[in-house]
N, C-alpha and C positions, 0 to 999 in steps of 0.2 A: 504494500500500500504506500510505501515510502516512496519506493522508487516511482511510483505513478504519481505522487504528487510533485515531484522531483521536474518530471519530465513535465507535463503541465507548466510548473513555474517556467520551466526555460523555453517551451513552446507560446507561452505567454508575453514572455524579455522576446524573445526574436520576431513576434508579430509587431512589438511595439517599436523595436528598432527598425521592422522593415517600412513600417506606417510613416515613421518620424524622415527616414534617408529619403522616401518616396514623397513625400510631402516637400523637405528641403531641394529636391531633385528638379521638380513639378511645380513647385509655387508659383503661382502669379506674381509677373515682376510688376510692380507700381510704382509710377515712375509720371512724378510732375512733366506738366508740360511748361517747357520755359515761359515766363511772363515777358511779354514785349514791353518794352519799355515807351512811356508814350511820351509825348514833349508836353510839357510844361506850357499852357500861356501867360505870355506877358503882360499885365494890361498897362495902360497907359493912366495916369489920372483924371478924375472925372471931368468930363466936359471938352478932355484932349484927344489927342490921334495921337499914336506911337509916331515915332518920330519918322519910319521908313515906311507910313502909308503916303500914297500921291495925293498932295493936297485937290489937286486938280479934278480928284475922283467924288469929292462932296459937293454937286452939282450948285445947290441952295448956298448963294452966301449968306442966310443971315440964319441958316440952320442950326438947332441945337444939338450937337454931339451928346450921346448920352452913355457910349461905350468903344471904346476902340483898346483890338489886341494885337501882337502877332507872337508868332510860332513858328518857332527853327525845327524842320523836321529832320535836314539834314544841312550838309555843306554847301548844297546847291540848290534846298528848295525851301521857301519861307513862304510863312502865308501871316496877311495885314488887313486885319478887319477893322470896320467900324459902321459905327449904327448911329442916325440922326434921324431928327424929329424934323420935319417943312412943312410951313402951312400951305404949301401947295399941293397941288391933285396927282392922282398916281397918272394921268393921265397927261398934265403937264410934263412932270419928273422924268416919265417915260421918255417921249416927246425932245424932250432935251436933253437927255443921255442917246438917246437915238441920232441926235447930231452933233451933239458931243465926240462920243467916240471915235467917231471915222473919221473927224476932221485932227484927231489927236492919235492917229496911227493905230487903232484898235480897228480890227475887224470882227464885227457882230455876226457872231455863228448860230444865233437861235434866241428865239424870244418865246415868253407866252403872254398871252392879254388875257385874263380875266377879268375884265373890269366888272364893278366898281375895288373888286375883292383885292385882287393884286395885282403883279406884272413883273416880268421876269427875264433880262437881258445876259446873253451870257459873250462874250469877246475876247479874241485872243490877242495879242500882237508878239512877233515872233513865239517863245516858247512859253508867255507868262499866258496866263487865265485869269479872268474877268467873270465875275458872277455878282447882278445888282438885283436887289429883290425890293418893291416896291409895295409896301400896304396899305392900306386905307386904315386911317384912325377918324377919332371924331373931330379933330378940327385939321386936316390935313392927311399928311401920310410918314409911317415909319420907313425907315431906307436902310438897309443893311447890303453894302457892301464886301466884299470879299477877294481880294488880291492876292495868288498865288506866283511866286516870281521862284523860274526854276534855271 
């Protein structure tokens, strides 16, 4: 009876070591996936532009700035936003960024009009991008701009 208990215990130990190598053997490896790292925006102080957005791109001169940022995403590609308030129409704003543009070396690749709601101009010139988005508020329109230079 010894010896059958004997053998048991060690048929026991060798199930449990073959469980344990087969498990360590087998295991599912988990394994993060690296976090990308995002850029940082900068903002500018209130009521300002960063200093490398084109002034020439805030159509309204007696417009209120209400946020401007930009963003190094690499060595060669930055992006320069900023948002203003004009008590003019999305319909004017449009209108004048539609002849804006092309006479200041942008070529307008695509627009959308929704009027009253919004409007939406996009321009390249050589390799930078142009994105103006124009809203309807209650006493005028919000304008957020977007300047990517690569």
């Amino acid at each position: 009876m010894r010896d059958s208990k004997r053998i048991w215990v060690w048929v026991g130990v060798a199930v449990v070591v073959v469980a344990v190598a087969a498990w360590l053997i087998w295991k599912p490896t988990t394994t993060k996936a690296p976090v990308a790292s995002v850029p940082t925006p900068v903002y500018a102080s209130q009521g300002q532009l960063v200093p490398q957005f084109p002034k020439g791109l805030i159509i309204d001169s007696k417009a209120a700035i209400s946020g401007s940022y930009s963003i190094n995403y690499s060595s060669s590609t930055n992006q320069y936003a900023a948002e203003y308030y004009s008590s003019s129409t999305v319909t004017s704003l449009y209108n004048q960024y539609q002849t804006y543009l092309p006479r200041n070396s942008w070529t307008v690749i695509g627009s959308i009009t929704t009027r009253p709601s919004y409007d939406v101009i996009w321009a390249s010139q050589g390799n930078d991008q142009l994105q103006v988005i124009i809203g309807t508020q209650k006493k005028g329109s919000q304008v957020t701009v977007t300047y990517t230079e690569k």
